[in-house]
VOKEMAR-223577 format. One record per residue: x, y, z of N, C-alpha, C in turn. Coordinates in steps of 0.05 Angstrom, whole numbers, plus 5000, padded with zeros to 4 digits. Layout:
XYZXYZXYZ...
//
This chain:
249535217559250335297586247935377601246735307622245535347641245635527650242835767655243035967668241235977686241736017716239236057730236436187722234336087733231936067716230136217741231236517742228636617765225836507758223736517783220736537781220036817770218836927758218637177754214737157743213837377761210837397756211437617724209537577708209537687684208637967687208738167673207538457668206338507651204138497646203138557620203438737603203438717584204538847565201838987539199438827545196838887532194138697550192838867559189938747562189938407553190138267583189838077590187837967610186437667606184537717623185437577653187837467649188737327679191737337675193537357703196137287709197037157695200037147694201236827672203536817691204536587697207236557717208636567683212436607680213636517660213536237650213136097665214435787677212535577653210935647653208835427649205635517643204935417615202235507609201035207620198835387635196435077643194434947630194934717642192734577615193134297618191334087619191933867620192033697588190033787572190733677541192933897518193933807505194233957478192134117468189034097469187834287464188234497482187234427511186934607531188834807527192034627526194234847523194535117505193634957474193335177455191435397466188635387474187235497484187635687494188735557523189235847540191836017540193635917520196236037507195236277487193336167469191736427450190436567464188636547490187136777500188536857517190436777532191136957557194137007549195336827527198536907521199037117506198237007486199337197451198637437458200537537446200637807435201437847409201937727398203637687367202237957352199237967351197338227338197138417340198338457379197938687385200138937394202438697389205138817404206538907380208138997374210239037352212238737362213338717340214838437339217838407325217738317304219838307280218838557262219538827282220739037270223339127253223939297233226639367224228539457249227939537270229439617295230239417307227639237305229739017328230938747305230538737275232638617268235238787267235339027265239039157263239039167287237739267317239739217331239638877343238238637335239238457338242038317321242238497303243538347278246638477293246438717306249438887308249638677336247638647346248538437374249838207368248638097351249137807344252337787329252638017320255038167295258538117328256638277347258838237369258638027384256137817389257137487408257137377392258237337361259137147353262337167351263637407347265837477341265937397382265237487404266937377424265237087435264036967412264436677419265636507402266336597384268736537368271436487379272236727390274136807407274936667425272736637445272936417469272036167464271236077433271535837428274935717423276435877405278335847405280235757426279235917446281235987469281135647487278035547489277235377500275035247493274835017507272634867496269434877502269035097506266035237511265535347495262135357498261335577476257935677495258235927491256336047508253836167490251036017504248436087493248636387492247936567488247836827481245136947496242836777495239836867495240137217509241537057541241137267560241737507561244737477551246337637544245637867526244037717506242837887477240138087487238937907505236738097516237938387533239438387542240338497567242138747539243838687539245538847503242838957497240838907480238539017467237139127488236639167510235239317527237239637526239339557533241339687540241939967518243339737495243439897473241440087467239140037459237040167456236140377484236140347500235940547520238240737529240940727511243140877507242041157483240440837462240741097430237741297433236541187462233541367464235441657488236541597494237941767516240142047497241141897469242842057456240342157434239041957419237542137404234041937394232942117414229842037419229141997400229242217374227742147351228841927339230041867329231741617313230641397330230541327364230041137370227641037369225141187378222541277382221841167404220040997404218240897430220540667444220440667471221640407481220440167461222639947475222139697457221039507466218939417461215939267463218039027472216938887488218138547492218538447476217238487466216838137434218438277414219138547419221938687397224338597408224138587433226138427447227138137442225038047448224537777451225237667405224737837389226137817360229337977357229538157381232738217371234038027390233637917408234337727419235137427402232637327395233237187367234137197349234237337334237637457311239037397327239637557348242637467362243837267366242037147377242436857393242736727368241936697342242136477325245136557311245236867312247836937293250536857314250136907344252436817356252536687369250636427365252036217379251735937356249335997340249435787316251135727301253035917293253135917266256435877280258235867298260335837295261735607306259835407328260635207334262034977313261334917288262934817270266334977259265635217262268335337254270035307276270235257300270435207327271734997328270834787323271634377323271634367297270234317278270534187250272834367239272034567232273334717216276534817222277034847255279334837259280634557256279134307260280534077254280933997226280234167218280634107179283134217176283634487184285534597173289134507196288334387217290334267230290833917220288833877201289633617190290033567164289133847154290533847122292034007116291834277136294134557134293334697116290934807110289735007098286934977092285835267093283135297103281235227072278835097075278035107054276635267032276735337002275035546995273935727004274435987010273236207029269736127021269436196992266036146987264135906997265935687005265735377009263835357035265935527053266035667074264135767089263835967062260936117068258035977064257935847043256135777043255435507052257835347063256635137082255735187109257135427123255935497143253135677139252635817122249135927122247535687118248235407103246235277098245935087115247734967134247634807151246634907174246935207183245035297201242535367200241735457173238635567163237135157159239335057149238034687151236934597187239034677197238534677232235834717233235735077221232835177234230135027223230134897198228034807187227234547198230134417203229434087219228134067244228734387260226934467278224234517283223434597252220734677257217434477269218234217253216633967267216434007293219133977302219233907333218234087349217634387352216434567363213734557374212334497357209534467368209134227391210234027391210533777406213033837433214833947433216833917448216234287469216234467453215134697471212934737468210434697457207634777455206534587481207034417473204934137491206633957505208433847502210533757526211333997542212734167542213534347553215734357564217434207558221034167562221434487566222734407590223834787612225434887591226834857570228434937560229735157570231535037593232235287618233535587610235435507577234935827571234035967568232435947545230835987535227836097558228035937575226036017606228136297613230236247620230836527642231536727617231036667590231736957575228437077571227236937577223036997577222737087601224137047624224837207651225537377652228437427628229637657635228937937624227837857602226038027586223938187606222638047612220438107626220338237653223138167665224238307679225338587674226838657651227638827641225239057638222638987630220439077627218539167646220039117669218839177700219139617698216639587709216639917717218139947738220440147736221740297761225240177747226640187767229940147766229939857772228339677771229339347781232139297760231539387732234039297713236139307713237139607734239239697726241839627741241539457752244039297775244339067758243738997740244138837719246338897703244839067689246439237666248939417670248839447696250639587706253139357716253339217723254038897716256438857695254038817685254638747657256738957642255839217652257839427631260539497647260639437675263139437691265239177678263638977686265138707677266638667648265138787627265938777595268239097601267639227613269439447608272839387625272239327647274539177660275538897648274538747632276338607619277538657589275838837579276639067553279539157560280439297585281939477587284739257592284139077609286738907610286338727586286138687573286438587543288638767530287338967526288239227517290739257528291539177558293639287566295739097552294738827559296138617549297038517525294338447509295238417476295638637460294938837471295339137450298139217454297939387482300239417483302539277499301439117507304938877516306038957543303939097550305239217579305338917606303238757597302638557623302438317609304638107614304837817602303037637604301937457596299437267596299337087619302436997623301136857644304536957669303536967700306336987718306336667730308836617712308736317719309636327749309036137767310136047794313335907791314635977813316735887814316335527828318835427830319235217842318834957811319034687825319934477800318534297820316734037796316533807813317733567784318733387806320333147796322533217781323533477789324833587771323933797749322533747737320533967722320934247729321534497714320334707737317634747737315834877743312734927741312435047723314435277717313935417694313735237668315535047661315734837643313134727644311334687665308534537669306634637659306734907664304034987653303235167678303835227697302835287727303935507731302335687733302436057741299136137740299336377744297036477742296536717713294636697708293836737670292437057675292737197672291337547678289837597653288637297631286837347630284337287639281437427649279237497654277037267638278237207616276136987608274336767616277136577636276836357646274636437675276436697688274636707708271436737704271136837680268236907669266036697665267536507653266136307640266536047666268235997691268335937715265335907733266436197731263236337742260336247734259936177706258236037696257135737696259835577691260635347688259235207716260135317740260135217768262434997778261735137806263634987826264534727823262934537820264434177811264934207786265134307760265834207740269334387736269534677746271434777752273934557767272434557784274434437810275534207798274834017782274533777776276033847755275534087743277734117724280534187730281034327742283834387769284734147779283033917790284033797800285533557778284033517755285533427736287233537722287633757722289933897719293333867733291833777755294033767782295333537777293733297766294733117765295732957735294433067716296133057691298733207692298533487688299933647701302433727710301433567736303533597762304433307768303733077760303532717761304932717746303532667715304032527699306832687673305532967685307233027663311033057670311432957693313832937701314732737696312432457695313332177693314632187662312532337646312532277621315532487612316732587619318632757617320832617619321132497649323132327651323432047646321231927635321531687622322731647594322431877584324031927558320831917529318731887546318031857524316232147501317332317523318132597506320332687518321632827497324733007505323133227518326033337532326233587555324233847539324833757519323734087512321634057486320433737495317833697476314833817487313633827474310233947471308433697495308633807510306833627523303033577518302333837514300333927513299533757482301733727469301033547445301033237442301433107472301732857486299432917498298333027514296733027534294132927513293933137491291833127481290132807472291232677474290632417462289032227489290132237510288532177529286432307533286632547530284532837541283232817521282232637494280732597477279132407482281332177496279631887496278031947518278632107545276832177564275232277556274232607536272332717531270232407511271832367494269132197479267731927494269431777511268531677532267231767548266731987560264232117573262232147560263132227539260732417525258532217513259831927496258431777486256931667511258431577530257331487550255531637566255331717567253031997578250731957567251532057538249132097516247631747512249131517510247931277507246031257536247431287566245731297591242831367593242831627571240831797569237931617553237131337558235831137546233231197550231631427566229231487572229631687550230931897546231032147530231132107503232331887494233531777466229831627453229531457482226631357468224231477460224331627478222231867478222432097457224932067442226132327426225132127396225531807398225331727372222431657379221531647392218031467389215831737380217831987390216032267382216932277353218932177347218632147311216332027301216531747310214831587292211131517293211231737329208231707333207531937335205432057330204032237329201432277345201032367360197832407376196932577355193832357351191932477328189832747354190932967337189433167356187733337338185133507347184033657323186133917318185533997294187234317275185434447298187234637315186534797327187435067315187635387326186835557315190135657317191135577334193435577336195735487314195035267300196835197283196735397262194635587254194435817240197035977237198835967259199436197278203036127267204035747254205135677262206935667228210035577222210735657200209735417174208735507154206535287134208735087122207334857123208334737105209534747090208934987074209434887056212435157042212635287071215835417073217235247081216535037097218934757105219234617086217334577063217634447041220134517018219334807019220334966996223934907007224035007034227035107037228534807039226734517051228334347045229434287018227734336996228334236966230434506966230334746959232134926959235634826972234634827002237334797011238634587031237634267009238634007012240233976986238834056963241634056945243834256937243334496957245134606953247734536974246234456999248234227018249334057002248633876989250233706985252033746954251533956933253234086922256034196941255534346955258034496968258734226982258234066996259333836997261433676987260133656963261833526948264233686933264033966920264734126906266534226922266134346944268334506969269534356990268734026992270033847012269733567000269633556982269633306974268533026981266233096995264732917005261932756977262532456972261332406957258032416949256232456936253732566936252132436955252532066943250931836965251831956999253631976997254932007032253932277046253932537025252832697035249632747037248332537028245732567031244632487050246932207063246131977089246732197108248432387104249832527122246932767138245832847114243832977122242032917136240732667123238532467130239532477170242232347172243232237199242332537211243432797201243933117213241033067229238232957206235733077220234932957250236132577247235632507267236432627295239732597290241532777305240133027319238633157302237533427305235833347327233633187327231433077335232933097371234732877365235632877391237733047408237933237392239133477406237033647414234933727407233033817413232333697438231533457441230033337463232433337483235333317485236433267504236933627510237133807501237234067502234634217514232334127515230234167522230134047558231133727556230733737585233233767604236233897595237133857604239134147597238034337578239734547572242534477561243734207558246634317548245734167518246434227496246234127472249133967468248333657453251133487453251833497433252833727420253833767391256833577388258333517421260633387411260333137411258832987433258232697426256832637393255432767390253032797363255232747335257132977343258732937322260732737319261332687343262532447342261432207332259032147338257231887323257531917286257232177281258032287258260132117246262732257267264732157247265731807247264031727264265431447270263131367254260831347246259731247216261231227192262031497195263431537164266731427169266931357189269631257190269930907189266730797181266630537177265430587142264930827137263230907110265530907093267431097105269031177087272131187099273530977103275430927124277731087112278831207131282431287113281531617092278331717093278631957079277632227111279532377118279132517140277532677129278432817108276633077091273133017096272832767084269232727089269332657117270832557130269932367159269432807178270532947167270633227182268433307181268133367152265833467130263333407148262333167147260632987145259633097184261833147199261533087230260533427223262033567212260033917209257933957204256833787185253433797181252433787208252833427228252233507255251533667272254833807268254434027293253334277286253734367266252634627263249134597255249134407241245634327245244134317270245134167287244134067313244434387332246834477333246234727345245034917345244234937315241435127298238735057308238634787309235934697315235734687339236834667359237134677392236735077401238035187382237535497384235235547381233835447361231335547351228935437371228935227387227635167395227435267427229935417435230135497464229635767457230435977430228636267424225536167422224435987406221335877409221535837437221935767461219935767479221435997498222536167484222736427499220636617488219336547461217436737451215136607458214236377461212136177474210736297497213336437516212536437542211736747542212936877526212237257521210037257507209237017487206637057480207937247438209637107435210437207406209037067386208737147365208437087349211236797335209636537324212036297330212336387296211236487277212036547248215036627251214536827273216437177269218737037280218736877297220536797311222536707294221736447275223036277249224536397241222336707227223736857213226637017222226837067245228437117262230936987262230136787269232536497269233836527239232436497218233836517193235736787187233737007194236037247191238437277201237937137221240437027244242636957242241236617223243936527203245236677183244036847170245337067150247437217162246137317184248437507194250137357203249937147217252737047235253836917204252836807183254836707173257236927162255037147152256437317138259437457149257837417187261037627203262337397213261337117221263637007230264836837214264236717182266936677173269036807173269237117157271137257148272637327183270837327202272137297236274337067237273536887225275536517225277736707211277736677189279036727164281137037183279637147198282537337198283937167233282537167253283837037275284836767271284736597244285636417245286836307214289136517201290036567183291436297167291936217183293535967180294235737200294935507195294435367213296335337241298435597234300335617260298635827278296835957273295336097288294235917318293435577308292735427323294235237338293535307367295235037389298035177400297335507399298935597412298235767437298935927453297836067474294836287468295536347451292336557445291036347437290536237420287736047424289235697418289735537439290435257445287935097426285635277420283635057403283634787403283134747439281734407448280834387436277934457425275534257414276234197380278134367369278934317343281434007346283234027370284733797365283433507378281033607384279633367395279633257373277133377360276433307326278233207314280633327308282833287294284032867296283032917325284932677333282832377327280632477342278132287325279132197298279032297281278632397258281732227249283432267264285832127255286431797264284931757287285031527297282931447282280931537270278631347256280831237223282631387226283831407194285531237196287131267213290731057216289430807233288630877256288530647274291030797293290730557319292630657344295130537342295830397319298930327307301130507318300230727301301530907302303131077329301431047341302631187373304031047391305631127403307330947429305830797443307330627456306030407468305630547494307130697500305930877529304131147522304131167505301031387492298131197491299730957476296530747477295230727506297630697523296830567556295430797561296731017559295631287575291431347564291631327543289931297523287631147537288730897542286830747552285430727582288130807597286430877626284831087628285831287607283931607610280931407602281231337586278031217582276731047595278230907616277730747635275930827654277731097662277231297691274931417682275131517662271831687650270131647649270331257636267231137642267331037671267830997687268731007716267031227732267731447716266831687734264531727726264431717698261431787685258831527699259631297707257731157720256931237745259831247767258831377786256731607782256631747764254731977764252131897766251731597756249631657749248031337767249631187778249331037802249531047824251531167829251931267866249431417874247931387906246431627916246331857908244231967909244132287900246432387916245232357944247632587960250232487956251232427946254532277935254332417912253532387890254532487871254732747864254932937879256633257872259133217882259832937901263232957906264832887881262232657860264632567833265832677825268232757815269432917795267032837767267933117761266333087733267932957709266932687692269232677668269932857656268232937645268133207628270933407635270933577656273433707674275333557679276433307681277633167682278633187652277933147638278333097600279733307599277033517607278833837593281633857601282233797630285033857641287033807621286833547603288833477591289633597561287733777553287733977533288734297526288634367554288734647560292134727591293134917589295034957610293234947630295134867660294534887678293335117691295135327683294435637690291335647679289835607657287935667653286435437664286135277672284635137692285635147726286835367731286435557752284835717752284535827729283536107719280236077723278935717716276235667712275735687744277635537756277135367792276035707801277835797795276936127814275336227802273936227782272536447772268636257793268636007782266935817799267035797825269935857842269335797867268236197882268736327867267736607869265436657861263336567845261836497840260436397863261336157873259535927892260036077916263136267928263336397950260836637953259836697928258037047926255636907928254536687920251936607921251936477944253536337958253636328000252936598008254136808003254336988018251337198017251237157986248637327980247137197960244437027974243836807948242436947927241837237924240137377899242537437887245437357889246937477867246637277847245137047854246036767825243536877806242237077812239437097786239737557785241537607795242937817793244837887774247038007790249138127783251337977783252137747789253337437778253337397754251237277748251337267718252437427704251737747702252037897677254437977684255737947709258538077714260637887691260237557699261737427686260937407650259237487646258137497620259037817600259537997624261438187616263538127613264837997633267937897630268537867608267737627594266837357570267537627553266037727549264537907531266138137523267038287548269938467546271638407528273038177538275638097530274737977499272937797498272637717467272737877454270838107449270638367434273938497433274938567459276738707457279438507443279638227439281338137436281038097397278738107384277138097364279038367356278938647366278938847362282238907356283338797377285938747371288238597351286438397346286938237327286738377292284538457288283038637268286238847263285839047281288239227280290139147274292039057289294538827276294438767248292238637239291438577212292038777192290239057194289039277176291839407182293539487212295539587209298339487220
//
């Protein structure tokens, strides 16, 4: 997810001999670059770094945005980078525990302590759960029970700590010397450094941020705890007969959608509303009274099949469009610029730890593979081999473009193995999780590397960072799955509808049966959604510049057909309030915007986590 990327002049933090904008070290060769990155950047020697302080309180950060991106993965089909969020929490936190007790805390926290509890975080909550998210909920909605708790565990620590190693190549080439914006990763090296500004600049931030998470804490609370305020006040009235309430159409009092709205922006919102309106409010009346669901069937379990063929039709299509990014992502595989060992590569993780941890934990991948999912040894090794390429090119398209394509990616995944291994869903799932949770690891690691790039960190500490990362998120957000998602009636109902799990699911089933199986007016529907998507997805990328912010987005179009209407109200407003506050006051989009809706997010996940827990224990 894309976060505005202030300009921000740097502060020094130790005896430097010249300015540094955040943006960009200068230099016209790969030497030059290393060069003036070691004399005028680093600090790695002189700053404190990957301290015991800033791994626990990165680890207790990362402990809470994975549990509420878990949460709001469930809920919907997003999943939110953390970077900024984690910086802003770790400033915070720690300037709470120096305010209650100085000694325990000691000295404020150096950037690059930042800039490492930041990293824990970011790897523990946003790496490690995007497979439990799509794969893992589509396993257990296609077989009806969750696999081996240990299985569990340890496919998710190794497929994310595998992420981080497939990453390590690519760093020196993609953030050292190309310099791909990696736009999070840029405004969390902003925000830091902002945070670090002498005087009160910070605190309209943070203050933000702690309004927003506390006001969506409390109506959570009001709502799921104690039952005082219903989820959603449906609207009265009927179309084609339908009532609305039957549709999906009221307004949702929860805070989430507006949060993540806010983020998302104005055309992909709207576009999502507006496909809402018309699955929705169109189709789903046709489909009512044609008979080809009864009065009081699951629409949302019709819808989904179109609202599949649209998302993977965009997405492949997107990602194939992307023919400059793809070549440039594989020619940086196979060529290398012969450059001299500069002083810098000293600095950088050895060989011969990328060596060790691939032999370590490639066969312990493909053990739990086979052992906890039944994926055959040969298949899970291609599976890996494919994960690194995959990796390669999540990196490069995440670098120039901030969103990581973990769902197209995985999709290529499963439609290999669905010519590999036709008719077995278990591996065709399996096989698509290596993907995603790899590719998201390695896309993490490389947007915390050029957030420590640009602070001048040490790139060892950083690694190390990233790995502790995976420890902790694996450790808190399986047993997180395992209690919010007990069983498989937990899923595809009003608390978490888990789109991106019945996406998967349906892939995954159509790679297995074939389209035999479904009505001949599901096939039709099926087929125009994929029609319209690649339709729209060209316009994007043929029409005039100034034309294309009117396209509808495929993407929002797709989602509509996954999720109630009410909650694609919930996105339109949270985006068009958003786009109304940045008209009105354009320093709120690198402000108090952001962290307001990032509180929101953040509130309600935690508090809905918290609720859930309780229920459980009592």
């Amino acid at each position: 997810m894309s976060q505005p990327v202030p300009h921000v002049e740097s502060q020094e933090v130790a005896p430097s001999p010249a300015p540094l904008t955040v943006l960009r070290i200068p230099g016209d060769t790969p030497e030059a670059l290393d060069s003036f990155w070691l004399r005028e950047v680093f600090q790695g020697d002189r700053v404190p770094q990957l301290t015991l302080r800033a791994v626990l309180l990165g680890s207790g950060i990362g402990i809470v945005t994975c549990a509420t991106n878990l949460y709001a993965g469930l809920k919907m089909a997003v999943a939110f980078p953390v970077a900024i969020t984690a910086a802003l929490l770790a400033h915070t936190a720690h300037g709470a525990l120096r305010r209650v007790a100085p000694g325990m805390a000691g000295t404020p926290l150096s950037p690059l302590e930042a800039c490492s509890a930041q990293a824990v975080a970011s790897s523990a909550g946003y790496a490690t759960g995007g497979a439990l998210v799509s794969v893992q909920g589509a396993w257990l909605l296609t077989t009806g029970s969750h696999p081996p708790a240990w299985a569990l565990l340890a496919w998710t620590f190794l497929l994310s700590a595998l992420g981080v190693l497939f990453a390590v190549p690519l760093k020196r080439k993609l953030v050292d010397h190309e310099q791909l914006p990696f736009a999070t990763g840029t405004a969390a090296a902003a925000t830091i450094r902002a945070l670090h500004t002498p005087g009160e600049a910070s605190r309209p931030r943070l203050s933000m941020l702690g309004v927003g998470g506390a006001f969506a804490a409390l109506v959570t609370l009001v709502r799921d705890g104690l039952g005082r305020v219903p989820y959603v006040f449906p609207f009265p009235g009927a179309l084609g007969g339908v009532p609305l309430e039957r549709l999906g159409f009221g307004f949702e009092t929860s805070l989430l959608p507006l949060g993540a709205g806010a983020l998302l922006g104005l055309r992909l919102t709207a576009s999502w509303f507006l496909g809402a309106l018309l699955i929705h409010g169109v189709v789903a009346p046709r489909v009512f009274g044609s008979g080809l669901l009864p009065p009081d069937g699951d629409f949302l379990a019709w819808s989904l099949w179109p609202g599949t063929a649209a998302l993977t039709t965009a997405s492949l299509l997107h990602f194939a469009l992307e023919g400059r990014v793809l070549g440039r992502a594989v020619k940086g595989l196979f060529h290398r610029r012969m450059t001299p060992v500069h002083a810098v590569d000293a600095l950088q993780v050895p060989g011969r730890w990328l060596f060790a941890g691939l032999v370590v934990l490639t066969p312990a991948t493909l053990a739990v593979a086979k052992v906890g999912f039944g994926v055959p040894l040969p298949h899970g090794a291609l599976a890996v081999a494919l994960a690194f390429v995959l990796c390669l090119i999540a990196c490069r398209v995440t670098g120039e473009t901030d969103v990581t394509p973990v769902g197209p990616l995985g999709q290529v995944t499963q439609m290999t193995y669905g010519v590999l291994l036709p008719r077995n869903v278990e591996a065709n799932l399996a096989t698509a999780g290596i993907t995603v949770n790899a590719a998201s690891s390695a896309a993490d690691l490389l947007s915390d590397a050029k957030t420590g790039h640009l602070l001048g960190a040490h790139p060892r500490r950083i690694f190390l960072a990233q790995l502790l990362g995976c420890v902790v998120g694996a450790a808190a957000v399986v047993p997180l799955f395992f209690l919010l998602v007990p069983d498989r009636a937990a899923l595809g109902g009003e608390r978490f509808p888990a789109p991106a799990a019945t996406v998967t699911a349906s892939v995954a089933q159509v790679l297995s049966s074939g389209l035999a199986g479904l009505e001949s007016g599901t096939r039709a529907a099926l087929g125009w959604a994929a029609l319209i998507a690649a339709g729209l997805t060209l316009a994007e990328r043929l029409l005039p510049a100034r034309m294309r912010p009117w396209v509808p987005s495929p993407l929002g179009m797709g989602l509509a057909c996954l999720l109630p209407a009410s909650t694609a109200l919930g996105f339109f407003l949270g985006g068009l309030a958003a786009a109304v506050a940045r008209k009105v006051r354009p320093a709120s989009q690198d402000g108090g915007m952001v962290t307001l809706a990032a509180g929101l997010i953040a509130g309600e996940g935690l508090m809905g986590v918290v609720i859930v827990l309780g229920q459980a224990l009592w």
